[in-house]
C-alpha positions as a printed NumPy array, in Angstrom:
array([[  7.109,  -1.338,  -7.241],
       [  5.421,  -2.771,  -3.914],
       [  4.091,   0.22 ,  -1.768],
       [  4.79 ,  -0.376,   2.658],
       [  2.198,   1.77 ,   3.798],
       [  1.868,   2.59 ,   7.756],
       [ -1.252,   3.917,   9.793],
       [ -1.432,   5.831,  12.929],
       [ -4.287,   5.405,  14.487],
       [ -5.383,   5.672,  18.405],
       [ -2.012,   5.923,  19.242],
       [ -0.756,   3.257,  17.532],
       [  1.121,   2.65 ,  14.128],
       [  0.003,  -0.242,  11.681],
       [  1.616,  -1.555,   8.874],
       [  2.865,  -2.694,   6.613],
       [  0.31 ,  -2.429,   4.325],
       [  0.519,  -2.626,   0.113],
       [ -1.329,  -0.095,  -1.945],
       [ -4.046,  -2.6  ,  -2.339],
       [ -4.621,  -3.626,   1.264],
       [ -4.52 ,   0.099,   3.044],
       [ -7.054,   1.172,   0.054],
       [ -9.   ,  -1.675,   1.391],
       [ -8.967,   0.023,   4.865],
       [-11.805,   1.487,   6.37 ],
       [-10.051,   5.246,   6.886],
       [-10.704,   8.418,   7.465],
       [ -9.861,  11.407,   5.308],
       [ -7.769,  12.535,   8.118],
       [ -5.98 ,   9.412,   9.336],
       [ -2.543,   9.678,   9.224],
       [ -0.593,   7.67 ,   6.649],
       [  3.031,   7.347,   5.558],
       [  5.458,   5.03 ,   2.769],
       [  8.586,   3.453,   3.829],
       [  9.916,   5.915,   0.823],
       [  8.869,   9.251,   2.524],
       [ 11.466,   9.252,   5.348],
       [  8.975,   9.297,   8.634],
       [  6.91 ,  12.164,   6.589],
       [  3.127,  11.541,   7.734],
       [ -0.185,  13.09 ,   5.541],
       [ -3.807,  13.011,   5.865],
       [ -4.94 ,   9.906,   3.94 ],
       [ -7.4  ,  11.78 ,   1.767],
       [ -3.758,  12.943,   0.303],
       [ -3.245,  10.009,  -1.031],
       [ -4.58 ,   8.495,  -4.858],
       [ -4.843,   4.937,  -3.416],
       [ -5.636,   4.034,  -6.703],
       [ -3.184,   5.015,  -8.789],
       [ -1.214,   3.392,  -6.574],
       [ -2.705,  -0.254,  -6.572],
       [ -2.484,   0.603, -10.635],
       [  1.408,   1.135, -10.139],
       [  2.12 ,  -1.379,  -7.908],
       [  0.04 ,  -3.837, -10.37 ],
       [  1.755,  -2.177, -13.163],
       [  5.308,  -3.519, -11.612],
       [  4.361,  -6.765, -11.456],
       [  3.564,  -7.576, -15.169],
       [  6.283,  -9.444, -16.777],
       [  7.665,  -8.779, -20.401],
       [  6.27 , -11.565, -21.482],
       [  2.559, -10.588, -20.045],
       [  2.966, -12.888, -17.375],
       [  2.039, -11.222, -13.578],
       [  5.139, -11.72 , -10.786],
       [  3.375, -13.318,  -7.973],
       [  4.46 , -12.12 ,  -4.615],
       [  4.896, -14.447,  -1.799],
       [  1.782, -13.299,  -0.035],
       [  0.23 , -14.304,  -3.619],
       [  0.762, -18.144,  -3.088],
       [ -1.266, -20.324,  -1.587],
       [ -1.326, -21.058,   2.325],
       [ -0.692, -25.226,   2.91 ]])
């Protein structure tokens, strides 16, 4: 499961963001927030559990074997 977070803020929408990097944000309780899954829907940020979420989305990328499914913006820049 890999989270696409979006932020409005000033105006402006950000995004898109992964459980772990909009928990990383610097936002405010009432900053509004949505996921690709919720159809345009847009909530207060402090109605979010960021981190469940970063434990889901981690979750999902642990393989049977115990072996963690990089993502591409896991690897290495040349």
């Amino acid at each position: 499961m890999e989270y696409k977070f979006y932020v409005q803020m000033d105006g402006e929408t950000y995004g898109p963001y992964s459980a772990k990097e909009i928990k990383e944000l610097p936002l405010l309780d009432d900053t509004l927030v949505t996921e690709e899954s919720m159809n345009g829907r847009w909530l207060q940020a402090c109605e979010f559990d960021f981190d469940d979420m970063v434990k889901k989305e981690f979750a999902s990328r642990i393989n049977d074997d115990g072996t963690i499914n990089r993502y591409p913006q896991d690897k290495p820049q040349d």
